[in-house]
GUPAKE-321529 format. One line per 3 residues: their letters; for each residue x, y, z of N, C-alpha, C, O. Coordinates in steps of 0.02 Angstrom, whole numbers, plus 50000, padded with zeros to 5 digits. Example, Ala and Ser with C-alpha at 12.3 -4.5 7.8 and 13.67 -1.06 7.14 Angstrom:
2
AS> 50660:49716:50390:50615:49775:50390:50660:49835:50390:50712:49834:50423 ~ 50642:49888:50354:50684:49947:50357:50645:50002:50394:50670:50057:50402
END
This chain:
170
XXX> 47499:50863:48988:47537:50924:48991:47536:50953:49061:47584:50975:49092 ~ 47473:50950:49083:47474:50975:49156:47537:50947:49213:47575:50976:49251 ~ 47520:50863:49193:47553:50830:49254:47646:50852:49239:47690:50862:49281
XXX> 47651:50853:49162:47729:50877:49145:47750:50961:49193:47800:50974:49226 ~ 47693:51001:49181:47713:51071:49210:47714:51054:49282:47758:51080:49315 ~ 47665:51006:49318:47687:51004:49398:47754:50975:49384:47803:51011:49392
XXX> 47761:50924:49369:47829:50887:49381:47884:50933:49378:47926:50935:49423 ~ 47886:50985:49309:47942:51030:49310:47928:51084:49372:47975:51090:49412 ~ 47885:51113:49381:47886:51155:49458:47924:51107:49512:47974:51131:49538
XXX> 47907:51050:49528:47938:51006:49591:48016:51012:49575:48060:51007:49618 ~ 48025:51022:49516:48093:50990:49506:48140:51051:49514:48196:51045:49539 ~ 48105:51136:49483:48130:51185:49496:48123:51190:49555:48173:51210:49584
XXX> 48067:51177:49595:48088:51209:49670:48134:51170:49703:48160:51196:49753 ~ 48156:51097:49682:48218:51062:49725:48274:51087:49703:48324:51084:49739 ~ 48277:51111:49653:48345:51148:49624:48365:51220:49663:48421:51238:49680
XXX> 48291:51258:49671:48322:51299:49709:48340:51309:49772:48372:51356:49796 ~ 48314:51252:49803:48336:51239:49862:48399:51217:49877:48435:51231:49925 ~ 48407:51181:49830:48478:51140:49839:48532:51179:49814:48583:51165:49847
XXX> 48540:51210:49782:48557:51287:49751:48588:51327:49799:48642:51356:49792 ~ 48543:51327:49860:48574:51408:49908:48616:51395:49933:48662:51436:49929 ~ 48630:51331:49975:48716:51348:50012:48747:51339:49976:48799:51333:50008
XXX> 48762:51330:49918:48807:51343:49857:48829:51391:49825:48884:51402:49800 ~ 48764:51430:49827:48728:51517:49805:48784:51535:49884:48844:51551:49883 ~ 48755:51529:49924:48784:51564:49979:48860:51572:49999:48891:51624:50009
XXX> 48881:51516:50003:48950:51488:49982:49003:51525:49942:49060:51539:49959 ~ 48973:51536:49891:48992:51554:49834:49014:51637:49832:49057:51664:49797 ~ 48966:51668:49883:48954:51717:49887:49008:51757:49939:49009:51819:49941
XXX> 49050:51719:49979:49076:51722:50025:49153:51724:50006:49202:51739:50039 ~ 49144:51701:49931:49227:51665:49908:49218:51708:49833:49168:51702:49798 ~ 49284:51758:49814:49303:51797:49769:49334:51771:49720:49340:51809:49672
XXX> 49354:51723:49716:49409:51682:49676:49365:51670:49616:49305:51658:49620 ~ 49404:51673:49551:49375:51644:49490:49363:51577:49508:49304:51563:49497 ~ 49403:51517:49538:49389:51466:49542:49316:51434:49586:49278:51389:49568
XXX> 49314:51458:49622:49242:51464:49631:49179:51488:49585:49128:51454:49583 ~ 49184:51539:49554:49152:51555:49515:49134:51503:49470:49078:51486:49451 ~ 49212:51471:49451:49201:51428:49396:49169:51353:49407:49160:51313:49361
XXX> 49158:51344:49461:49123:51291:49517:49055:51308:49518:49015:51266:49499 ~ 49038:51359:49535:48975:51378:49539:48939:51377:49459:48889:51342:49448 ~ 48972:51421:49404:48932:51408:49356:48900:51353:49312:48847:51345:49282
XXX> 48994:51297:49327:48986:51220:49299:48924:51202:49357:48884:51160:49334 ~ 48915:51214:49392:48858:51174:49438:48789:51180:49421:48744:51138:49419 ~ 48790:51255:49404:48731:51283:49382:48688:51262:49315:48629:51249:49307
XXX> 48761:51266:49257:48722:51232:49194:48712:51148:49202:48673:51111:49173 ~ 48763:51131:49254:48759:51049:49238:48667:51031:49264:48625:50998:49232 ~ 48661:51058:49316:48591:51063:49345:48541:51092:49279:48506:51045:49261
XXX> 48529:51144:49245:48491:51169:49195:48465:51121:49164:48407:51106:49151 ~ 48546:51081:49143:48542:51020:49077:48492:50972:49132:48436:50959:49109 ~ 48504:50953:49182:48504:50907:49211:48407:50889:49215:48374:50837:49213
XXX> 48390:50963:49222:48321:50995:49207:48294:50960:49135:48258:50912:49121 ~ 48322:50999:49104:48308:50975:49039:48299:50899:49005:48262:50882:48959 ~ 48343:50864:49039:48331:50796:49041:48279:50770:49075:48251:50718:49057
XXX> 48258:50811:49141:48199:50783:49146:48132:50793:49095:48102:50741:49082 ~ 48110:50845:49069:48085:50867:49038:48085:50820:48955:48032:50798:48933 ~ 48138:50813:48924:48147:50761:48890:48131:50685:48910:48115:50643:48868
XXX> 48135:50673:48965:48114:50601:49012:48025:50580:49008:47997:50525:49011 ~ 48001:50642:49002:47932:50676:48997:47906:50651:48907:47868:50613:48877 ~ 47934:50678:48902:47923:50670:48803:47941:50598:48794:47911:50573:48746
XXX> 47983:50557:48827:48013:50505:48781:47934:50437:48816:47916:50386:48786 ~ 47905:50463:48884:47844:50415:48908:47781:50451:48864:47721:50442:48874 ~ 47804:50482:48825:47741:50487:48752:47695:50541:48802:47634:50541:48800
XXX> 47730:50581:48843:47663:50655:48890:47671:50712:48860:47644:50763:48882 ~ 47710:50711:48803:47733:50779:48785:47763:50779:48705:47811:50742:48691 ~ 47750:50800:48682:47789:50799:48592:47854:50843:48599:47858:50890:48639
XXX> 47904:50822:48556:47967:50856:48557:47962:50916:48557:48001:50944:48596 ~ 47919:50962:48516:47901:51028:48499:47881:51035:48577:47922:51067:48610 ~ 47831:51013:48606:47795:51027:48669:47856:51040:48730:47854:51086:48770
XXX> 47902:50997:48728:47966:50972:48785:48016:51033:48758:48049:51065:48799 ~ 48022:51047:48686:48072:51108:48691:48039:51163:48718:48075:51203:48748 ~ 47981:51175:48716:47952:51272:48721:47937:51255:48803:47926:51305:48837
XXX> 47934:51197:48836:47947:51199:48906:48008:51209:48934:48020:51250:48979 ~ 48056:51163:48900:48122:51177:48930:48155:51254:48911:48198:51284:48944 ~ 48126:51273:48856:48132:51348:48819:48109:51404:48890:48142:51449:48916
XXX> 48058:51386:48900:48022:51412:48945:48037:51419:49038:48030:51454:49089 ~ 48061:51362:49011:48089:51351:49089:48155:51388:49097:48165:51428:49143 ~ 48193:51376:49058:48260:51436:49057:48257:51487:49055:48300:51518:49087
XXX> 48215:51518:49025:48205:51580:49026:48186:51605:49099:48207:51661:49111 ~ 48150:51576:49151:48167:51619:49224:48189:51585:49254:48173:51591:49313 ~ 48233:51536:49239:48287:51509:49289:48329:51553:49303:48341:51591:49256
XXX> 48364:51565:49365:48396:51607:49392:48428:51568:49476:48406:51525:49514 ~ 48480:51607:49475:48521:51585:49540:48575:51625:49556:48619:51631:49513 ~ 48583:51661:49624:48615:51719:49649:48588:51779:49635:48528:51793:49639
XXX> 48638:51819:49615:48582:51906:49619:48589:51919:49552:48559:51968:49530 ~ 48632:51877:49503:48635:51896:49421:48611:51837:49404:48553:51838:49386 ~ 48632:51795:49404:48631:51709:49345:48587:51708:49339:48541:51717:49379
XXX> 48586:51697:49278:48539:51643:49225:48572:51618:49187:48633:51613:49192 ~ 48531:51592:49131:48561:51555:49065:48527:51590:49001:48493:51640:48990 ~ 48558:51525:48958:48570:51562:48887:48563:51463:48852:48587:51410:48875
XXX> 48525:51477:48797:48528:51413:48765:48537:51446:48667:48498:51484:48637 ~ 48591:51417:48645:48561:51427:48564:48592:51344:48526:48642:51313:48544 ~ 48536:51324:48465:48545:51286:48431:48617:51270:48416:48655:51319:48414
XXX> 48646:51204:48403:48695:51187:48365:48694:51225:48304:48751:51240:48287 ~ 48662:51240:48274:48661:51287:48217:48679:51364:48239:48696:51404:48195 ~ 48677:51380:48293:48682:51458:48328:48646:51503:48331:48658:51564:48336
XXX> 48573:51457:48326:48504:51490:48328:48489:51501:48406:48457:51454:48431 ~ 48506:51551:48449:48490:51586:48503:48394:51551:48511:48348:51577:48481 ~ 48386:51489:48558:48313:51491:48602:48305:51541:48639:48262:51585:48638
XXX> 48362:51530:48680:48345:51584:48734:48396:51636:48749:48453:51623:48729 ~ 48388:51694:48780:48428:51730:48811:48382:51794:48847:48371:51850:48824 ~ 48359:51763:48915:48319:51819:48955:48280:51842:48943:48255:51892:48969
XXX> 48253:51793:48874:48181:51835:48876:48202:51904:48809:48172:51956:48800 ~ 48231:51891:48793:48257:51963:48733:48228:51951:48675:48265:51919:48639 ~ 48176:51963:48650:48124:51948:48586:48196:51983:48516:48190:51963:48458
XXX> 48238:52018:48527:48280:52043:48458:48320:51994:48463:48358:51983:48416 ~ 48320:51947:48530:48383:51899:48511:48373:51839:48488:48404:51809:48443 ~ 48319:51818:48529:48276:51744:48546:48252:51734:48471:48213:51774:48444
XXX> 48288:51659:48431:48278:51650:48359:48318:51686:48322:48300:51675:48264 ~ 48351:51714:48322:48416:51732:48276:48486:51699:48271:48525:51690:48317 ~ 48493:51682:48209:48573:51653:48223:48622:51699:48247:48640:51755:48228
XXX> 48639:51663:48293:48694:51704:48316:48805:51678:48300:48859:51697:48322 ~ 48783:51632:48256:48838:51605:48254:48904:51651:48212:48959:51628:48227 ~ 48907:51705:48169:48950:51755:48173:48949:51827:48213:48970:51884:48205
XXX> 48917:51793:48257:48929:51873:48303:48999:51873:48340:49037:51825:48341 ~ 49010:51929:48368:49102:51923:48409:49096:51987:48416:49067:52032:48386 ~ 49140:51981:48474:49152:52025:48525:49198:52098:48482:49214:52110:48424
XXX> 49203:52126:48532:49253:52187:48505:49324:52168:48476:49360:52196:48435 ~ 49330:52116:48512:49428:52082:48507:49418:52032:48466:49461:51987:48468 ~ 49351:52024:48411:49373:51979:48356:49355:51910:48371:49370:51860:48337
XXX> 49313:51912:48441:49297:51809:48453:49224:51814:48422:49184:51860:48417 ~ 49225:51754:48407:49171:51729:48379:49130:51679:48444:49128:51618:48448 ~ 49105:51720:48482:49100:51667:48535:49045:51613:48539:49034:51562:48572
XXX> 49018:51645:48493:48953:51577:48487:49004:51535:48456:49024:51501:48504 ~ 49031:51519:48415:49065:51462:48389:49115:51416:48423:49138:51361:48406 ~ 49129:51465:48489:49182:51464:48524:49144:51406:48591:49178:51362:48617
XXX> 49077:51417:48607:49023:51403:48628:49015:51323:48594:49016:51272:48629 ~ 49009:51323:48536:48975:51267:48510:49044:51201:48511:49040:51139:48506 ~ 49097:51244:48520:49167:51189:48505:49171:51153:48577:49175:51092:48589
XXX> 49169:51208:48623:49167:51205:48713:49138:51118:48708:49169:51066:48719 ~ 49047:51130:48682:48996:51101:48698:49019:51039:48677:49020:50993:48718 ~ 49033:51031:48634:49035:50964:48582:49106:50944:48598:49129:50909:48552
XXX> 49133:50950:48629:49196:50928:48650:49173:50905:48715:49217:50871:48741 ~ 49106:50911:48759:49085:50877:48804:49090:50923:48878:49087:50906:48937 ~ 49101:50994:48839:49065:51059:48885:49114:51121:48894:49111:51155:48843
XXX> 49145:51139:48928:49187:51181:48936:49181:51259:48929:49131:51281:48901 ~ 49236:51307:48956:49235:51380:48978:49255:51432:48937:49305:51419:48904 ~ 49233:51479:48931:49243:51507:48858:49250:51586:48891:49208:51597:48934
XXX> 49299:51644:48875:49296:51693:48888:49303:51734:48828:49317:51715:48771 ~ 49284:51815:48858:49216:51855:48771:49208:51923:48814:49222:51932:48874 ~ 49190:51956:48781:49151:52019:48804:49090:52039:48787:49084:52059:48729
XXX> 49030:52040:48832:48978:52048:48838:48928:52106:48870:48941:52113:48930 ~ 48880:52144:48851:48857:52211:48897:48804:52151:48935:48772:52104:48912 ~ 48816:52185:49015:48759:52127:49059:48689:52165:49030:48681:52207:48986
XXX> 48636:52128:49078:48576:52161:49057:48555:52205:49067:48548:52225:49125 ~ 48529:52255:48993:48495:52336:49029:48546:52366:48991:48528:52409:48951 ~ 48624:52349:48998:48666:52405:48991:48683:52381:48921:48677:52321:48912
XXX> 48712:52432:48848:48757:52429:48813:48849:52409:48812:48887:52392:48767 ~ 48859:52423:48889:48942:52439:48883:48956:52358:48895:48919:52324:48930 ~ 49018:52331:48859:49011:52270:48843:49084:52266:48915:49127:52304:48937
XXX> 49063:52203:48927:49124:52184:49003:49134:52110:48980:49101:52071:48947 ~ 49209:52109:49018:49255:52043:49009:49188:51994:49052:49150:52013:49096 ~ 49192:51924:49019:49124:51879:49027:49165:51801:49036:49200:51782:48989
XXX> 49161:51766:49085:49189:51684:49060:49132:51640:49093:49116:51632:49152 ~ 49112:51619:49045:49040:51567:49051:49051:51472:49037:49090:51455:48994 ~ 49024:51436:49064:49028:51376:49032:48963:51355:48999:48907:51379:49006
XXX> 48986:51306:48962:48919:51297:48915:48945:51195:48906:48997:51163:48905 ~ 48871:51178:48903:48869:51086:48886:48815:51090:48834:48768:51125:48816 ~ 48847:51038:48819:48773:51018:48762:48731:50979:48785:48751:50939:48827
XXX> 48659:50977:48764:48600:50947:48784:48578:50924:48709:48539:50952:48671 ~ 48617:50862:48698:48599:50820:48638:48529:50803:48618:48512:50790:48560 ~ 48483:50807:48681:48420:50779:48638:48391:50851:48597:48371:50859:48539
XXX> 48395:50873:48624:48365:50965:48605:48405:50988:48540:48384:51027:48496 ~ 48473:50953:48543:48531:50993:48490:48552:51071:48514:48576:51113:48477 ~ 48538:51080:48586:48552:51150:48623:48620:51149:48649:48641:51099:48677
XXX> 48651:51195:48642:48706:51213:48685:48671:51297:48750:48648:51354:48747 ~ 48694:51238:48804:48652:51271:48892:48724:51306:48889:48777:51282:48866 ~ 48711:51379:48923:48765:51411:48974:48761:51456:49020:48705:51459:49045
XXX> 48803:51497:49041:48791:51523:49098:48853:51550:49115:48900:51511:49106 ~ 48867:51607:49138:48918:51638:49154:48923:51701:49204:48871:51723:49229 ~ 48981:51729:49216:48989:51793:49272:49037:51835:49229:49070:51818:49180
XX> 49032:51902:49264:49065:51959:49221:49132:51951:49268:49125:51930:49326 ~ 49202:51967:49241:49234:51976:49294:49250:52055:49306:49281:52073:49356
END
């Protein structure tokens, strides 16, 4: 377990390195299409994490239970720019993660929806399983109640049965 938690530190700190002129980049350019560059980059990298972490479990260093509450764990303070993070919930629409929010983290979330009637976790899970894709919703960022226009992408991470995402307010 030890040598799994160094390996995942090495692997987060190359991510965030490799991350900033992208982060920076990104930062420079207003366009949704960028945005939408940056976030596909962001979850494809998360997953990409996560596979290592699964890579971990499958050389018998880690039990599946052990490899999810790391990769669980690990998402939860992944972060990139001055907002991003992620968000992981079960194919079932059981919310792992979301920032660390103990009222959210383990709840199905699969009939929840926005003010305008989306069901966006489901909307989420169709994205995923269709082999990833961008989904727009209304969402309050963190801290606040007041809910804002949101377009996030989300992939699936088949070994876990997780759907990864990540998104910007516009």
């Amino acid at each position: 377990m030890k040598r799994a938690l160094i390996i995942v530190f090495v692997v987060l700190l190359n991510v965030v390195f490799l991350s900033l002129p992208a982060d920076t980049q990104a930062g420079k350019l207003d366009n949704s299409s960028a945005q939408d560059l940056l976030i596909k980059s962001e979850v494809e990298t998360a997953v990409s994490m996560l596979q290592g972490i699964f890579t971990i479990h499958q050389k018998g260093e880690l039990t599946l239970e052990q490899a999810k509450k790391l990769g669980a764990d690990l998402m939860r303070e992944l972060r990139y720019g001055t907002e991003g993070y992620f968000w992981a919930d079960t194919t079932e629409g059981v919310n792992v993660v979301l920032y660390g929010r103990k009222d959210v983290e383990g709840r199905n979330r699969l009939e929840d929806k926005d003010h305008q009637g989306t069901f966006y976790i489901k909307e989420f899970m169709a994205k995923a399983k269709a082999g990833g894709g961008y989904a727009e919703y209304w969402f309050p960022k963190k801290g606040l109640t007041t809910i804002q226009p949101k377009r996030s992408y989300v992939l699936l991470f088949k070994p876990f049965g997780w759907v990864v995402g990540s998104g910007y307010y516009r």
